[in-house]
C-alpha positions in Angstrom: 96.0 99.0 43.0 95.6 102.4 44.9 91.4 101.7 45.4 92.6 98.2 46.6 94.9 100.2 49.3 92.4 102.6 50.0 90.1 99.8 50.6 92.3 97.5 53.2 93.1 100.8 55.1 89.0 101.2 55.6 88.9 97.4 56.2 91.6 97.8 58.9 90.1 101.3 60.7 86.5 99.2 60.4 88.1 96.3 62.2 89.7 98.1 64.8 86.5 100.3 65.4 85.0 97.3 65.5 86.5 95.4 67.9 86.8 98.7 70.1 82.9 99.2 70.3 82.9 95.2 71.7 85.3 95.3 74.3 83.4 98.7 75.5 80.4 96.7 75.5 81.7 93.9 77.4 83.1 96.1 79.4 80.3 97.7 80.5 78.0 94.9 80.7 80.6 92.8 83.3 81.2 95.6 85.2 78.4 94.7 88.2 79.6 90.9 87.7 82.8 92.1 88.1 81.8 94.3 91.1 79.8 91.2 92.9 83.4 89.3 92.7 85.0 91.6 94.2 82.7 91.5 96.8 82.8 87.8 97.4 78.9 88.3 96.4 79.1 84.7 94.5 81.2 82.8 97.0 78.2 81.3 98.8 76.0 78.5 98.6 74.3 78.8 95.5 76.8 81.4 94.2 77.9 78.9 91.7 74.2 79.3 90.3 74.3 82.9 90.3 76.9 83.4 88.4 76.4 81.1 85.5 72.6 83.1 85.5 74.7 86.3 85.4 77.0 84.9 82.8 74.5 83.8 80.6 72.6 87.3 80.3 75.9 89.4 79.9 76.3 87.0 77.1 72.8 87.1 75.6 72.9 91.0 75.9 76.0 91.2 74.3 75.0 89.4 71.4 71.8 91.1 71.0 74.0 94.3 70.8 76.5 93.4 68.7 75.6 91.3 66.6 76.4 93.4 63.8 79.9 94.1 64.6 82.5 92.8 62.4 85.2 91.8 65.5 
Protein backbone atom coordinates (compact mmCIF):
# COMPACT_ATOMS: atom_id res chain seq x y z
CA UNK A 1 0.00 0.00 0.00
CA UNK A 2 2.67 2.63 1.00
CA UNK A 3 4.95 1.67 -2.55
CA UNK A 4 1.51 2.04 -4.34
CA UNK A 5 1.37 5.74 -2.60
CA UNK A 6 4.77 6.42 -3.25
CA UNK A 7 4.21 5.45 -6.71
CA UNK A 8 1.06 7.70 -7.69
CA UNK A 9 2.81 10.72 -5.96
CA UNK A 10 5.86 10.05 -8.77
CA UNK A 11 3.10 9.45 -11.32
CA UNK A 12 1.49 12.75 -10.38
CA UNK A 13 5.08 14.99 -10.05
CA UNK A 14 5.87 13.05 -13.63
CA UNK A 15 2.61 14.24 -15.07
CA UNK A 16 2.82 17.60 -14.01
CA UNK A 17 6.58 17.98 -15.12
CA UNK A 18 5.37 16.72 -17.93
CA UNK A 19 2.83 18.68 -19.11
CA UNK A 20 5.02 21.83 -17.81
CA UNK A 21 8.02 21.03 -20.23
CA UNK A 22 5.03 21.08 -23.24
CA UNK A 23 3.34 24.07 -22.65
CA UNK A 24 7.09 25.68 -22.42
CA UNK A 25 7.71 24.17 -25.62
CA UNK A 26 4.66 25.48 -27.29
CA UNK A 27 5.31 28.35 -25.83
CA UNK A 28 8.34 29.03 -27.30
CA UNK A 29 7.84 27.62 -30.61
CA UNK A 30 4.39 30.15 -31.15
CA UNK A 31 6.08 32.89 -29.85
CA UNK A 32 7.16 34.53 -33.56
CA UNK A 33 3.53 33.21 -34.82
CA UNK A 34 2.24 34.89 -32.11
CA UNK A 35 4.42 38.05 -32.76
CA UNK A 36 3.49 38.07 -36.67
CA UNK A 37 -0.31 38.37 -35.35
CA UNK A 38 0.24 40.95 -33.54
CA UNK A 39 1.64 42.62 -36.22
CA UNK A 40 -1.22 42.00 -38.66
CA UNK A 41 1.83 40.11 -40.54
CA UNK A 42 -0.90 37.34 -41.81
CA UNK A 43 -3.77 39.61 -42.59
CA UNK A 44 -2.92 39.93 -46.28
CA UNK A 45 -3.47 38.25 -49.39
CA UNK A 46 -2.03 35.01 -49.01
CA UNK A 47 -1.73 35.37 -45.16
CA UNK A 48 -4.30 32.70 -44.94
CA UNK A 49 -1.39 30.42 -46.55
CA UNK A 50 1.21 31.55 -44.35
CA UNK A 51 -0.11 30.78 -41.51
CA UNK A 52 -1.45 27.28 -42.00
CA UNK A 53 2.63 26.82 -43.44
CA UNK A 54 3.54 28.34 -39.97
CA UNK A 55 1.07 26.17 -38.10
CA UNK A 56 2.02 23.16 -39.57
CA UNK A 57 5.92 23.42 -38.60
CA UNK A 58 5.22 24.60 -34.99
CA UNK A 59 3.28 21.44 -34.99
CA UNK A 60 5.83 19.10 -36.62
CA UNK A 61 8.54 20.65 -34.36
CA UNK A 62 6.66 20.13 -31.45
CA UNK A 63 6.10 16.68 -31.95
CA UNK A 64 9.53 15.94 -32.95
CA UNK A 65 10.41 17.33 -29.44
CA UNK A 66 8.17 15.86 -27.41
CA UNK A 67 7.32 13.08 -28.39
CA UNK A 68 8.35 11.45 -25.45
CA UNK A 69 6.53 13.40 -22.92
CA UNK A 70 3.79 11.75 -21.06
CA UNK A 71 1.15 15.04 -21.13
Amino acid sequence: EKINELFNGYLCQNEQASKRRCEDLLSSLSAPMMENLKQGFYAKPGGYDLFCKDLEDIVKKYNSQANKEVK
